[in-house]
C-alpha positions as protocol buffer text, in pm:
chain_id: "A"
residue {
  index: 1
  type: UNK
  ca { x: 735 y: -17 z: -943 }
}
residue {
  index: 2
  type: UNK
  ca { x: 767 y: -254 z: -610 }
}
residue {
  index: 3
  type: UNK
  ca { x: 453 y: -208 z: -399 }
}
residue {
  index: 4
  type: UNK
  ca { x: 411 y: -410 z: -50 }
}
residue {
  index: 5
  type: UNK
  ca { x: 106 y: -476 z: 137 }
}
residue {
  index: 6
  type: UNK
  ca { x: 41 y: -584 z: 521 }
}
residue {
  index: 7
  type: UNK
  ca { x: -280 y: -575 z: 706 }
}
residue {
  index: 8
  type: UNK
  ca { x: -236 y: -322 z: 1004 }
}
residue {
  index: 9
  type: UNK
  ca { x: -227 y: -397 z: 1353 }
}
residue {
  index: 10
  type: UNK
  ca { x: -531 y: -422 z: 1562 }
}
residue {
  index: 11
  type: UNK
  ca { x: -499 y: -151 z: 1756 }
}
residue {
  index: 12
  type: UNK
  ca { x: -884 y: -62 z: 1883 }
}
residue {
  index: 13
  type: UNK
  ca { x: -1180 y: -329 z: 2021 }
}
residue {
  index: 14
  type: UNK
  ca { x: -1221 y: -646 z: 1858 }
}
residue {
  index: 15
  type: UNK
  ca { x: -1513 y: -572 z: 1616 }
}
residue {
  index: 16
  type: UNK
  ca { x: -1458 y: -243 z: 1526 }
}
residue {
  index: 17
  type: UNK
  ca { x: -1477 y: -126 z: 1154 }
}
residue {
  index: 18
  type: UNK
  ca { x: -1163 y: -144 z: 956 }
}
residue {
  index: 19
  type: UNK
  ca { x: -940 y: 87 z: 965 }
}
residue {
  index: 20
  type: UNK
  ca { x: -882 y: 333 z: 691 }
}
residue {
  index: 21
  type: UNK
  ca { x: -590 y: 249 z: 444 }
}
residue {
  index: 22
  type: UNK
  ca { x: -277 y: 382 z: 463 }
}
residue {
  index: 23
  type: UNK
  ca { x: -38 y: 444 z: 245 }
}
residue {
  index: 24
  type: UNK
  ca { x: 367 y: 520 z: 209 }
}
residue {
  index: 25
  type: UNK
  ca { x: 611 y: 579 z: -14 }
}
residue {
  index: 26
  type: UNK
  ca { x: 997 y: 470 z: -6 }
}
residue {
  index: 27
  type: UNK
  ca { x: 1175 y: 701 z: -267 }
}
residue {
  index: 28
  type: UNK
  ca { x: 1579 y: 670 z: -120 }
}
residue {
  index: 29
  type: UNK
  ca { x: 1874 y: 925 z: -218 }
}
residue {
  index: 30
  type: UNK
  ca { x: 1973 y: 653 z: -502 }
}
residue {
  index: 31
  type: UNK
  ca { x: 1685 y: 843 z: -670 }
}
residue {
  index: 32
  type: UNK
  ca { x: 1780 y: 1161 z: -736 }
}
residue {
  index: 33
  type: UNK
  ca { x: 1799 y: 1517 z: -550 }
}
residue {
  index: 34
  type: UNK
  ca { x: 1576 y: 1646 z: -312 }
}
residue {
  index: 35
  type: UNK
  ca { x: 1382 y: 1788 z: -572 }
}
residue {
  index: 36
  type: UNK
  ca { x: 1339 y: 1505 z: -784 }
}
residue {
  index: 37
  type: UNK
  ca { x: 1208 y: 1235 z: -474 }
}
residue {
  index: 38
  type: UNK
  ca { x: 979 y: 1510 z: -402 }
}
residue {
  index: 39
  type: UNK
  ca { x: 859 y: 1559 z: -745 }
}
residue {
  index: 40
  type: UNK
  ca { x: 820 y: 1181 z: -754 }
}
residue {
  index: 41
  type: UNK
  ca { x: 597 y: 1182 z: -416 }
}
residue {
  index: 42
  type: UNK
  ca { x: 392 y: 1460 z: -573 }
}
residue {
  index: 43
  type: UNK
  ca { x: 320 y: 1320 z: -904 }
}
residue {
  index: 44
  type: UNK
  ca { x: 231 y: 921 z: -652 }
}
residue {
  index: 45
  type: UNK
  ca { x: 25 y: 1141 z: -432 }
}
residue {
  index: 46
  type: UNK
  ca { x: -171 y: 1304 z: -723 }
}
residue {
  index: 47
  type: UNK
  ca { x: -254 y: 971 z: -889 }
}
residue {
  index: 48
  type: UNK
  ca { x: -308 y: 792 z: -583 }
}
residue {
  index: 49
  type: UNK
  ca { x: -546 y: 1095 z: -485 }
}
residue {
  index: 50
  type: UNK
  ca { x: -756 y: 1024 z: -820 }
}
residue {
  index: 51
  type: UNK
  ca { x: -853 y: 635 z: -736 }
}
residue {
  index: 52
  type: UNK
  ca { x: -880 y: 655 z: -332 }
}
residue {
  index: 53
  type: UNK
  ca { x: -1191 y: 475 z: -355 }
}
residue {
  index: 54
  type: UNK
  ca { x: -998 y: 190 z: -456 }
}
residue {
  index: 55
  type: UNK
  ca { x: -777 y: 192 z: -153 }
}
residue {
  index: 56
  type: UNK
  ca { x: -833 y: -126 z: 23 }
}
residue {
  index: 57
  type: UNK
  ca { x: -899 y: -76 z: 387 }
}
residue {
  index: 58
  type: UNK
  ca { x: -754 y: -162 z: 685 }
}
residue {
  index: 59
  type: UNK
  ca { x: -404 y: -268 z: 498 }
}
residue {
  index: 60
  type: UNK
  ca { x: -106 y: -32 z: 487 }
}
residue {
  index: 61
  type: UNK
  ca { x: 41 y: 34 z: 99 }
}
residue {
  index: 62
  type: UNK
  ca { x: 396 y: 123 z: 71 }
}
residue {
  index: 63
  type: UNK
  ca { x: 491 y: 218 z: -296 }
}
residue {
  index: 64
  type: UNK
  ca { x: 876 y: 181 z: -385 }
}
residue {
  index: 65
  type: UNK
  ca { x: 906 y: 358 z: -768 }
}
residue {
  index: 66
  type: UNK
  ca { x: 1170 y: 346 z: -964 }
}
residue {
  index: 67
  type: UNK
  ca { x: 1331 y: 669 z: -1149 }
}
residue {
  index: 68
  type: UNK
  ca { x: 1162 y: 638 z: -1473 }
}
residue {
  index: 69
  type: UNK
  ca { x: 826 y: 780 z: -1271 }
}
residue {
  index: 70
  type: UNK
  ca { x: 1017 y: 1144 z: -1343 }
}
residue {
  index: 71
  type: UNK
  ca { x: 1007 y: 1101 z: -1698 }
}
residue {
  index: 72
  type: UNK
  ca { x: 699 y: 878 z: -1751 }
}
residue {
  index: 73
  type: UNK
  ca { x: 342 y: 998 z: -1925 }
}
residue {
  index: 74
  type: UNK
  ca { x: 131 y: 1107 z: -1594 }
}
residue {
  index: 75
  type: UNK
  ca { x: -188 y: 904 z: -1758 }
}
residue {
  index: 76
  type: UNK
  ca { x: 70 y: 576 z: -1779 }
}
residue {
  index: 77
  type: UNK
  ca { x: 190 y: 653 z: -1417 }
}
residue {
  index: 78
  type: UNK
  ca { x: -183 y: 683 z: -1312 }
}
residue {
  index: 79
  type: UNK
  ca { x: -261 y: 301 z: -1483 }
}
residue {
  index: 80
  type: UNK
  ca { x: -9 y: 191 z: -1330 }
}
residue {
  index: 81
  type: UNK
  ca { x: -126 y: 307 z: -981 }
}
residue {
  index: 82
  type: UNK
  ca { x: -461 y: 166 z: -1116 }
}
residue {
  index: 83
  type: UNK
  ca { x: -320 y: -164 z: -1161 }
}
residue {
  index: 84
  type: UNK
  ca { x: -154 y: -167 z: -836 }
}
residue {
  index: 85
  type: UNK
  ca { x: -440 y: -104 z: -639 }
}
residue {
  index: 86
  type: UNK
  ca { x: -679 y: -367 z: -822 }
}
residue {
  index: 87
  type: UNK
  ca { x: -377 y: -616 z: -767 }
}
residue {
  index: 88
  type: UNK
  ca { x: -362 y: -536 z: -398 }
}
residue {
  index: 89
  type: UNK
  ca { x: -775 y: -502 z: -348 }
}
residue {
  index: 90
  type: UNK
  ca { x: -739 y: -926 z: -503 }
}
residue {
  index: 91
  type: UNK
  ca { x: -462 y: -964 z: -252 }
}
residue {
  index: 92
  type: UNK
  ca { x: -671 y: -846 z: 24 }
}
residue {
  index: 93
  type: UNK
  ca { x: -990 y: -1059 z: -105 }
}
residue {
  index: 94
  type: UNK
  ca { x: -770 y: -1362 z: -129 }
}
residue {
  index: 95
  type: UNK
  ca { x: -648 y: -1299 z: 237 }
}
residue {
  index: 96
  type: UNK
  ca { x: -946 y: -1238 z: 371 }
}
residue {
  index: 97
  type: UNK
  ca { x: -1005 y: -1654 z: 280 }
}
residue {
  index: 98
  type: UNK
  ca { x: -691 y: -1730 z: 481 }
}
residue {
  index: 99
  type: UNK
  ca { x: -734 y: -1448 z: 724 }
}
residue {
  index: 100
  type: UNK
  ca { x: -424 y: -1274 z: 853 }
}
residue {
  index: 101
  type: UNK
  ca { x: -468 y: -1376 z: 1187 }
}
residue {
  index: 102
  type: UNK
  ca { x: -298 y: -1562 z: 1446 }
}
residue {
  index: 103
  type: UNK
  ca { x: -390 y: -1944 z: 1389 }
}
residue {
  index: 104
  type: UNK
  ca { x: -666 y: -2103 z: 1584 }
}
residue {
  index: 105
  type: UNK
  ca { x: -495 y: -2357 z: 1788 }
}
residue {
  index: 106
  type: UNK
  ca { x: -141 y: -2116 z: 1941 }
}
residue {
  index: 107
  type: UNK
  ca { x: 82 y: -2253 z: 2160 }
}
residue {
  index: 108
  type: UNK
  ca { x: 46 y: -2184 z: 2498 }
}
residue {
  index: 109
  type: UNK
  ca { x: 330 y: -2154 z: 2741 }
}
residue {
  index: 110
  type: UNK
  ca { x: 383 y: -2467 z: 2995 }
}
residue {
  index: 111
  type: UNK
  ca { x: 430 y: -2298 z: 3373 }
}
């Protein structure tokens, strides 16, 4: 499973409280029937809905599976997801170093 992660857009005052996580999921026609991408979605959902507290906040989550999530054990999907999650929670720790922002000195447009 592909899995991206990008720090959302500060939309509110500068200072406010992060922004609660959000998450998507990109599950094309290539996939299957209707029924199958939705089945997909539902079983994603259902895991992801067991480890929200994990979620890292103020980052968006987009989760591109692959087919085999039809046919796979729910409690290997639902490591998986785990994993995923811990992975992007060090992402976000390791950003937060770096910070996402834009740099300190920008250019500023000559008159």
């Amino acid at each position: 499973m592909n899995w991206f992660l990008a720090p959302q857009t500060q939309d509110g005052a500068a200072g406010s409280s992060p922004a609660a996580a959000r998450i998507g999921f990109t599950v094309g026609k290539v996939m299957g029937k209707a029924h199958e991408r939705n089945r997909i979605k539902r079983r994603m959902r259902e895991a992801l809905r067991r480890h929200v507290d994990l979620l890292p906040q103020g980052f968006d989550l987009i989760f591109h599976p692959r087919r085999n999530v039809l046919t796979m054990e729910f409690a290997q999907l639902e490591r998986e997801i785990v994993r995923i999650l811990e992975q992007a929670g060090t992402e976000v720790a390791r950003s937060a170093k770096h910070s996402w922002a834009a740099p300190k000195n920008p250019v500023t447009p000559r008159p």
